[in-house]
C-alpha positions in Angstrom: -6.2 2.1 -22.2 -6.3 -0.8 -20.2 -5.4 -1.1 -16.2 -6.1 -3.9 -13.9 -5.8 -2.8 -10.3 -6.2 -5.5 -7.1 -6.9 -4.1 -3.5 -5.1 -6.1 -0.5 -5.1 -5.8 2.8 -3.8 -8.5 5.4 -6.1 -11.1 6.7 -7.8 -10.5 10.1 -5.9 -13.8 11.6 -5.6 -12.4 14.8 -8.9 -13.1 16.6 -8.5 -9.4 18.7 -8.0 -7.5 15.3 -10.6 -9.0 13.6 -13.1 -8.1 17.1 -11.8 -5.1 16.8 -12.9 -4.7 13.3 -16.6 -5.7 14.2 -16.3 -3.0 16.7 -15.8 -0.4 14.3 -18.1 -2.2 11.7 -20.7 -4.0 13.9 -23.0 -4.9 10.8 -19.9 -6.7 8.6 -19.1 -9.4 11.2 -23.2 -10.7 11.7 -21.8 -14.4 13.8 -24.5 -15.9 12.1 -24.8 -19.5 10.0 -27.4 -19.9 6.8 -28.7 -23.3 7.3 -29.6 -25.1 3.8 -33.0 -23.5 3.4 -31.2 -19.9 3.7 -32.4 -18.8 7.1 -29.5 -17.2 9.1 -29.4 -18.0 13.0 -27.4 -16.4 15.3 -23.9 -18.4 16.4 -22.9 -16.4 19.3 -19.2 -15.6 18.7 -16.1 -14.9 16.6 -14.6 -18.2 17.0 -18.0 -20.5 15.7 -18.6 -18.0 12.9 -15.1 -18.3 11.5 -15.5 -22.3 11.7 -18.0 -21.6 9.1 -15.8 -19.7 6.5 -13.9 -20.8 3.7 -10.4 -21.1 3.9 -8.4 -19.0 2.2 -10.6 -16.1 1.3 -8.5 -13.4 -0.4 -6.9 -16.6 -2.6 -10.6 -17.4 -3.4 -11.5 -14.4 -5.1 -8.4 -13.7 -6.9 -8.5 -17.1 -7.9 -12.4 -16.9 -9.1 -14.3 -19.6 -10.3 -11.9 -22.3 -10.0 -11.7 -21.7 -6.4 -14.7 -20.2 -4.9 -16.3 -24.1 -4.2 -13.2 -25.9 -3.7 -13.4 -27.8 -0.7 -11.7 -26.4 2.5 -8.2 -27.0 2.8 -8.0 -28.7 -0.6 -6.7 -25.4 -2.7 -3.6 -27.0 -4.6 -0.3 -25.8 -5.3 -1.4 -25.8 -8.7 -4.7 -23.2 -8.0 -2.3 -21.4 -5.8 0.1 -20.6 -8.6 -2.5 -20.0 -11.0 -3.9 -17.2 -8.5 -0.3 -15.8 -8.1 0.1 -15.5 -12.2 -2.9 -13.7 -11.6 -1.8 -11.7 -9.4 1.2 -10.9 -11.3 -0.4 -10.1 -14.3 -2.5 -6.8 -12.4 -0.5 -3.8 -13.0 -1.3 -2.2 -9.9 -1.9 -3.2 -6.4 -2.8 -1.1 -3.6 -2.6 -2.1 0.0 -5.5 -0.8 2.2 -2.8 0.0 5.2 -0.5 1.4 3.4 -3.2 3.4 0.9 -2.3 7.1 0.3 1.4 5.9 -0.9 -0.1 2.6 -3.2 -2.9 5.1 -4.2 -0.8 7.7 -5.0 1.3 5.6 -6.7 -1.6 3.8 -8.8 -3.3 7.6 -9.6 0.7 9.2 -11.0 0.9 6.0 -13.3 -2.6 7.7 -14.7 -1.7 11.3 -14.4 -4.7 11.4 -12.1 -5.5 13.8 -9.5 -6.0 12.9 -6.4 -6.7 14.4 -2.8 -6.8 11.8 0.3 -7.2 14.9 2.5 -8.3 14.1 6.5 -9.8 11.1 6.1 -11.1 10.0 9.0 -8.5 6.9 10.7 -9.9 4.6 12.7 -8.3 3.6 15.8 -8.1 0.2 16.8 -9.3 -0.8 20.2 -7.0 -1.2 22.9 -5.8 -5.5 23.2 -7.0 -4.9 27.3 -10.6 -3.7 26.1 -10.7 -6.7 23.8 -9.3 -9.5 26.1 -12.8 -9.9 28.4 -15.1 -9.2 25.3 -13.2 -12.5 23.1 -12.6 -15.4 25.4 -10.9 -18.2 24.3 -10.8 -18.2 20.3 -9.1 -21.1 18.4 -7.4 -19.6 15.5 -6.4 -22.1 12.8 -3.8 -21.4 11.2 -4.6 -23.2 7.8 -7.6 -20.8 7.6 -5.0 -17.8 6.0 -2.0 -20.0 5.3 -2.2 -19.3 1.5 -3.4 -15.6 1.7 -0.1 -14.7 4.1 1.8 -15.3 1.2 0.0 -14.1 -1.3 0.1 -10.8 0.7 4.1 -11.3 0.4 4.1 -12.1 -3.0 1.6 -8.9 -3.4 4.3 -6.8 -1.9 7.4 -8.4 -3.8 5.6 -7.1 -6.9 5.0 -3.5 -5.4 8.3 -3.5 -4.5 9.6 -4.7 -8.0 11.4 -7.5 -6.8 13.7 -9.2 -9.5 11.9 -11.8 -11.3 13.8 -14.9 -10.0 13.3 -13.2 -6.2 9.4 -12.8 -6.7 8.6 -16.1 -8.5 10.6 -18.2 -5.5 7.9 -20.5 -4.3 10.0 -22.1 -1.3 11.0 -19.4 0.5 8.0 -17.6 2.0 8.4 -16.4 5.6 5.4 -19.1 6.7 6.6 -21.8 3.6 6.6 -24.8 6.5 3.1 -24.0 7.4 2.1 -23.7 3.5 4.0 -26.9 2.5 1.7 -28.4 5.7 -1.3 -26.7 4.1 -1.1 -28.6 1.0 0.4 -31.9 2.4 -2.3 -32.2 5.6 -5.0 -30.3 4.4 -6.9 -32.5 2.3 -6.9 -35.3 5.1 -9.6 -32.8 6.7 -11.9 -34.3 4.6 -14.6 -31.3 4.2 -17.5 -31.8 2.2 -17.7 -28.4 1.3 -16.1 -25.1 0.9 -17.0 -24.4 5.0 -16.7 -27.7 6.4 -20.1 -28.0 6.8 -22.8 -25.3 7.5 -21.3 -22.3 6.0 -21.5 -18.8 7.9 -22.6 -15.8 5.8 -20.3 -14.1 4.1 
C-alpha cells in the first residue's frame, strides 16, 4: 500500500492577499530578518521581508535537497523539470482552495471516510481595508515565476490531461516570464538562496 500525496495552494503573489493572510495568521508572517549569528530583528513590512525569501518556494520543497540552497533566481530548467517529474510521479494532489472536492477525491481512491462538516472559512479582508495598511509593495515577479506553473502543471495532472498536453513545457499561461526567469535570472548574481540576509521562514 503505497500513496504519495502533495498539498498545493497558489502562491501569495499578490502583496494584498498575502497581508491579508498575516491578518488572519498574525504569528506566520513575523517581517523579521536572522542576521548570521541567528538573532531575528524586526524589518517593518511585507515588501523588506519578502526581499529576504527564496525564490521559488513551493519549487524548493518539491524539489528538496537539490534546491533548497540554490542561489536565487538560478533554479534551472533542468531542476525545474526534475521537480515537475516529481510532481508527476505523486498520485494524489490536493489543492488547499479547492479542498473538500481534491480531498474527497484523494479519501474515495482509499475507500476512506471522510466528513469536512462546517469548517470554519475564513474570509478575506476587503482590498479597501488593505490599501492604507500596505503602501507601496514592489512585487517581483521572478519571486513565483516557476511555482505559477508548477501550480498549472499541478492541475493538468488533477485534471488528467493527455500526456503530450501535460508534459508541454512552452506553453504555460506565464512561459515569457519563465523563459525570462531562466534567461535573466542568473545575471542577479545572488550569493545566496535570499540574496543576502535571509528573512525567517
Amino acid at each position: 500500500f503505497h500513496w504519495m500525496m502533495h498539498l498545493m495552494g497558489r502562491n501569495i503573489s499578490n502583496a494584498k492577499e498575502a497581508l491579508a493572510a498575516a491578518e488572519e495568521d498574525p504569528v506566520h508572517y513575523n517581517w523579521t530578518v536572522r542576521d548570521s549569528n541567528g538573532t531575528l530583528h524586526p524589518v517593518g513590512n511585507y515588501s523588506k521581508w519578502m526581499q529576504g525569501q527564496p525564490d521559488n518556494y513551493n519549487m524548493r520543497m518539491i524539489c528538496g535537497v537539490r534546491c533548497v540552497k540554490i542561489k536565487k533566481y538560478q533554479l534551472s530548467r533542468e531542476l525545474f523539470q526534475y521537480t515537475l517529474q516529481r510532481l508527476a510521479n505523486f498520485s494524489h494532489i490536493v489543492f488547499v482552495e479547492n479542498m473538500e472536492e481534491s480531498f474527497g477525491k484523494f479519501a474515495a481512491a482509499y475507500g476512506w471516510q471522510y466528513n469536512f462538516g462546517k469548517a470554519k472559512r475564513h474570509q478575506r479582508l476587503e482590498a479597501t481595508t488593505l490599501s492604507s495598511l500596505l503602501g507601496n509593495v514592489d512585487s517581483d515577479p521572478f519571486m513565483t515565476a516557476l511555482d505559477d506553473a508548477i501550480y498549472e502543471f499541478a492541475v493538468r495532472k488533477y485534471q488528467n490531461f493527455p500526456s503530450n498536453e501535460l508534459w508541454r513545457m512552452d506553453n504555460f499561461s506565464n512561459q515569457e516570464l519563465l523563459d525570462k526567469y531562466f534567461e535573466e535570472g542568473p545575471a542577479r548574481e545572488c550569493n545566496n538562496e535570499c540574496c543576502g540576509v535571509c528573512s525567517k521562514w
